[in-house]
Structure formats: C-alpha cells, structure tokens
Legacy VTK file of the C-alpha trace (Angstrom):
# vtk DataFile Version 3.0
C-alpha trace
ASCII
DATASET POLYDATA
POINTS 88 float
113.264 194.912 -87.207
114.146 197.851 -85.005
115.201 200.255 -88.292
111.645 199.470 -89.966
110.159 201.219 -87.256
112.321 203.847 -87.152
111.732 204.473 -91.340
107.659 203.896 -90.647
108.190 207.424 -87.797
109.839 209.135 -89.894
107.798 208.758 -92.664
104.605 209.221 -90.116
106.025 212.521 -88.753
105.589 214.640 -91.417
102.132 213.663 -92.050
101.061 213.853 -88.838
102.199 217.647 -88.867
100.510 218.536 -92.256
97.414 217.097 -90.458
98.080 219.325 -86.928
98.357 222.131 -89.274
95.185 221.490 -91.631
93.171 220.561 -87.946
94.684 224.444 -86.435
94.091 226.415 -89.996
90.253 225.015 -90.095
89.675 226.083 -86.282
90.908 229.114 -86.750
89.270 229.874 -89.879
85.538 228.815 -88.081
86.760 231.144 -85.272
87.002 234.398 -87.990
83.785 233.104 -89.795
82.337 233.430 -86.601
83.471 236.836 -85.432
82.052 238.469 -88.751
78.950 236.783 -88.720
78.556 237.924 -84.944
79.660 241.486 -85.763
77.086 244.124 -84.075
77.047 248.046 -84.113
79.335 249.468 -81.462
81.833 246.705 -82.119
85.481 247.493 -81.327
87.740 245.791 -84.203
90.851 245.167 -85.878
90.215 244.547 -89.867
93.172 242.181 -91.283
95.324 245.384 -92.787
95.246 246.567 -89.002
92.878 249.627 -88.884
91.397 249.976 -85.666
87.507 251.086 -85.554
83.984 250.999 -84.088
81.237 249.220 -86.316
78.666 252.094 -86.885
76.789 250.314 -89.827
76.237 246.650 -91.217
75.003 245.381 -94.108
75.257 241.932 -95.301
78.737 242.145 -97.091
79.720 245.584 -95.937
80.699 247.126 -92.606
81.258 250.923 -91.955
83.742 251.816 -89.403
84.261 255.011 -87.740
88.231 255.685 -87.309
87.898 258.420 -85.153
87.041 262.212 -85.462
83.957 261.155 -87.361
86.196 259.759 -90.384
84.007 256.842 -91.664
85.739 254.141 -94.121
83.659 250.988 -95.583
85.004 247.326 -95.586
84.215 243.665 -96.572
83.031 242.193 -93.749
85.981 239.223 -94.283
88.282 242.675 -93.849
87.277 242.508 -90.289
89.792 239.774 -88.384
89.439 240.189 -84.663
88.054 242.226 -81.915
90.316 244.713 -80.779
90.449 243.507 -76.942
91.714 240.537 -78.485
94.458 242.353 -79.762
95.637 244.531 -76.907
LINES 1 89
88 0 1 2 3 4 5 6 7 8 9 10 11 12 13 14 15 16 17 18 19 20 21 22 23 24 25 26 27 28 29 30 31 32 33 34 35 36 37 38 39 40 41 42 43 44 45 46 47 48 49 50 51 52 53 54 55 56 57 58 59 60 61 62 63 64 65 66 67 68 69 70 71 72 73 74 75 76 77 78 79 80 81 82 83 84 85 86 87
C-alpha cells in the first residue's frame, strides 16, 4: 500500500513543477506587459538586448531612446524589459 503512494508522488512531482513554472512564466510575463504599457517620457530603461536609455518619445508600437550624447535609437516597445533601477 505504502509503494502506491510513493509511485502516485513521483508521478505528481513533475507535474506539479511544470505547473509552478507555467504559474511564474505568466506572472512574469503580466509584469513586462505592464511595464511597456506604463512606459512614460523620461523613463530610465533596460530594453531586453541590454541597452540602457531614457524614453524621449512614444508612440503606440515604437519608443525612442536617447543613449547618451544626444545619440537617439528607435525600438519595439516589447524591446523594452525593465526599468533600469530594477536592474542596478
């Protein structure tokens, strides 16, 4: 009786991680939906390839950072993944 138990964890355990991970990936993924959606001029951020910049335009797919010395590059907004104090 014991060793049926045993077979049911085992079998349990892996699904039970596959559903931890789904559960973390969706969170996180609402988290990033919700950074770029909430993304305002004068935003300090990090895009996903690691370029550090200030948002100095928006539109409603692209975002214009400046990189410094007045060198402006254009992105997806889903380029952008964090804040950069979140980073540092």
């Amino acid at each position: 009786m014991d060793s049926g138990f045993g077979y049911v964890v085992i079998l349990l355990l892996p699904f039970l991680l596959l559903v931890f991970m789904m559960y973390t990936q969706r969170k996180r993924a609402q988290q990033i939906q919700a950074l770029q959606a909430g993304l305002v001029i004068g935003d300090e951020v990090v895009t996903t390839s690691g370029l550090y910049g200030t948002v100095v335009a928006l539109d409603e797919r692209v975002v214009t950072l400046d990189t410094g010395n007045g060198v402006t590059v254009r992105y997806d907004r889903r380029a952008i993944g964090s804040h950069a104090s979140e980073v540092a």
